[in-house]
N, C-alpha and C positions, 0 to 999 in steps of 0.2 A: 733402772731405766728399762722401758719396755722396748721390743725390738723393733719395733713401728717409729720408735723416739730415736733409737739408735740409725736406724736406716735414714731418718730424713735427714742427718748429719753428713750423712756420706755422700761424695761424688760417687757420680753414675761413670763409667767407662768409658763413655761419646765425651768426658771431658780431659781425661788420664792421658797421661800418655801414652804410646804403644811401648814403649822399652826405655832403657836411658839415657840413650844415643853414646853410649859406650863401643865404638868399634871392636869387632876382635881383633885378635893379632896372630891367627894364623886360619887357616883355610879348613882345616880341620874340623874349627867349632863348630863352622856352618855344615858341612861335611856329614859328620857321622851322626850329631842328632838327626840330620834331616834324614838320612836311612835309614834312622830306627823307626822315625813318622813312617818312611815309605813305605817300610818291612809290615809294618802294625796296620795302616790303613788297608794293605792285605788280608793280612792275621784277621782281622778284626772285622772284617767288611761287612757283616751283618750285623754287627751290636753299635747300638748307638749311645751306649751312656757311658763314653770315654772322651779324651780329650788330651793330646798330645802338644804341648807348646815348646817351641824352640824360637829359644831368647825375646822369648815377652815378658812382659814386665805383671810382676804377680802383686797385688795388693792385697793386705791384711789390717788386723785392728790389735795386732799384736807387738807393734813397733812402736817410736814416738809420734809417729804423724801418720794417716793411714794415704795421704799423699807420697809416701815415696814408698817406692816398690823394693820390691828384691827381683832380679834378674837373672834369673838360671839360665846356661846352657840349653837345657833341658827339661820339661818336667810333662807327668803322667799323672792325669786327674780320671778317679774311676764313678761314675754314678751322677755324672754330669752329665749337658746334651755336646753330642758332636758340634752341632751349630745350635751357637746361644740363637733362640728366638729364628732359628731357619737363614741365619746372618753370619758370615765370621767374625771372630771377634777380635776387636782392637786391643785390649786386653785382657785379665781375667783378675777378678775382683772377689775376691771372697762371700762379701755379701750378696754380689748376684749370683753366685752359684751355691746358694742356701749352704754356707758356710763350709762347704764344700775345700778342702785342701788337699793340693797332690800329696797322693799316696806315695811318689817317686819322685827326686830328684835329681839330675844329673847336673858334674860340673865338669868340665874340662880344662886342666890347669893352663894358664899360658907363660910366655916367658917370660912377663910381668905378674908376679905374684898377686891374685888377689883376693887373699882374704879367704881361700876355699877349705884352710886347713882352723882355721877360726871365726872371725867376726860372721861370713855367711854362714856357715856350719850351726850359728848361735841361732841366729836368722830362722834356720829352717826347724832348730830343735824347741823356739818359744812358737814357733806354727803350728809343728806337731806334725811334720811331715815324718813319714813313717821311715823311708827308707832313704839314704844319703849317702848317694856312687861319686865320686869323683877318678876319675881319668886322668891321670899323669905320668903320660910314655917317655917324657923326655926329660924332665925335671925332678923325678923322682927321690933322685941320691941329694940333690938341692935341699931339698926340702924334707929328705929324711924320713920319706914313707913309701909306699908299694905304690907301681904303675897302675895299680886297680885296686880299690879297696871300698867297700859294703859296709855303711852304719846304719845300725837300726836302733830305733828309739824304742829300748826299756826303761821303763818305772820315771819315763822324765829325762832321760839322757840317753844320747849318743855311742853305743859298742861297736866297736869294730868285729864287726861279725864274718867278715871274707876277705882275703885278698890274694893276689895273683901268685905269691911263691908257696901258697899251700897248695894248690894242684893244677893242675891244666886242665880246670874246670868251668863251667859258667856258674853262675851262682844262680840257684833256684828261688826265685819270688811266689812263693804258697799261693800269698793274699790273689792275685793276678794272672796263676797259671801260668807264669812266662820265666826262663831262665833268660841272665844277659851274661856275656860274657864276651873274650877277644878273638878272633881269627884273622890268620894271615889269606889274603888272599888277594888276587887281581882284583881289583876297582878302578873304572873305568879305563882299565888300559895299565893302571899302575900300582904293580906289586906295593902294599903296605897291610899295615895291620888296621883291625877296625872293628867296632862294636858292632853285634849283631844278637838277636834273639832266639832261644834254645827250646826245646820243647823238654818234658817231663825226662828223658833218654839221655840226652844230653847230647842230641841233635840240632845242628843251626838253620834254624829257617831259612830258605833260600833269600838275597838280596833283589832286589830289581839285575841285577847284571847275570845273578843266577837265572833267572828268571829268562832273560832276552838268550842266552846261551841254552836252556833246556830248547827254546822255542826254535832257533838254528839246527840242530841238532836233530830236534822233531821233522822242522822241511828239510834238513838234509835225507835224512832218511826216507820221506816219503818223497819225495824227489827219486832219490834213489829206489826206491820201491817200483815208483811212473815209469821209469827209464828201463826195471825188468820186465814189468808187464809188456813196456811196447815193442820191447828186443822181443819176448816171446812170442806175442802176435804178430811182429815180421817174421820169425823163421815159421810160424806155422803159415802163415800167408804162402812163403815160399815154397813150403813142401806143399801145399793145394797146387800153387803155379806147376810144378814140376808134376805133379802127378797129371794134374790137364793136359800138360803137355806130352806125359805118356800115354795118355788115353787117346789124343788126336794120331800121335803116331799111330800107335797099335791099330785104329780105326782106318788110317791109309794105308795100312797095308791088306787093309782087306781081313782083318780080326774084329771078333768081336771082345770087347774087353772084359766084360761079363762072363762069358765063355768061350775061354781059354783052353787049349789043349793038354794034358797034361803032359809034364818032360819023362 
């Protein structure tokens, strides 16, 4: 079958669904993909052949129907357009992104098991997704693997290639230039842990909160900076004042100020 045969068999996107109307079941999900989008939409703000999706619904031709999607947490598509066609997209279809598959996927386990340690795992290893993070801070012992764990697909399957009790590391992604990994830190007001992006160093890219906190910090300072300049042009002010005020003396009493006698 040629691929012109193959295309006209497939829905277009304007008919797919956007996701599977699968609710999450904790706050999280929506949470920390969305800071990784936030982080990258920074990261990234010049390159346009990326494409960050949280909880949309991915279509392939590599399942029994290419009507039913798989639905990541997360996933990173690289050499695609940020806006399909200058439009966002309702969802992401394999065939309209010239067969295009994320290079990344992200899962994050919830209290209801589902399927991230197998059936999806299968999912993404017959797509050919390259890389398969899953995120499980709470249910880890449950379920009998690391709070953080990196597979990468050799030779056709899935290695556990990273996970969190081998170092207090972020895991470095070559293909992408980007490490990910976990920090504790304040977000939005509340101490927790949370996925964020590394550089080469093993440095975490600032978050949006990092971000509004440099910027504080910045007008504190030059705030603070305003407030000495104008302190110093009031006491310089006031020593002019004072000196005028010594010159008008000196002048009534019949001195000149200029020349002065010596003592």
């Amino acid at each position: 079958m040629t691929v012109p045969e193959l295309l006209s068999g497939l829905p277009s996107t304007d008919e797919l669904p956007c996701s599977d109307d699968t609710p999450v079941d904790n706050e999280d999900q929506n949470l920390l993909p969305n800071l990784l989008l936030f982080m990258l939409a920074s990261l990234w703000a010049e390159r346009m052949d990326w494409y960050f999706g949280v909880d949309m619904a991915v279509y392939h031709t590599t399942g029994d129907n290419p009507r039913i999607p798989v639905v990541p947490d997360a996933f990173l598509s690289v050499g695609v357009e940020r806006r399909k066609g200058g439009r966002s997209r309702r969802s992401y279809a394999t065939w309209e992104e010239s067969w295009v598959v994320p290079i990344l996927v992200l899962e994050m386990v919830s209290h209801k098991p589902g399927g991230e340690y197998g059936p999806k795992q299968e999912i993404y290893r017959k797509l050919g997704v390259l890389y398969y993070v899953v995120y499980n801070p709470e249910f880890w012992r449950r379920d009998r693997h690391h709070p953080f764990e990196v597979y990468q697909l050799v030779n056709g399957q899935y290695q556990l290639v990273f996970h969190t009790s081998e170092a207090d590391r972020p895991y470095w992604f070559a293909e992408i230039g980007l490490g990910l990994g976990l920090r504790q830190q304040s977000l939005g007001g509340i101490e927790q842990e949370i996925l964020v992006w590394y550089d080469d160093q093993g440095n975490a890219y600032p978050t949006p909160d990092d971000v509004r906190a440099q910027l504080r910090q910045q007008q504190q300072e030059l705030e603070a900076a305003r407030q000495r300049t104008e302190e110093a042009e009031q006491r310089a002010e006031a020593e002019r004042q004072r000196a005028e005020q010594l010159v008008q003396y000196l002048r009534s009493l019949g001195l000149d100020p200029d020349n002065l006698p010596n003592a």
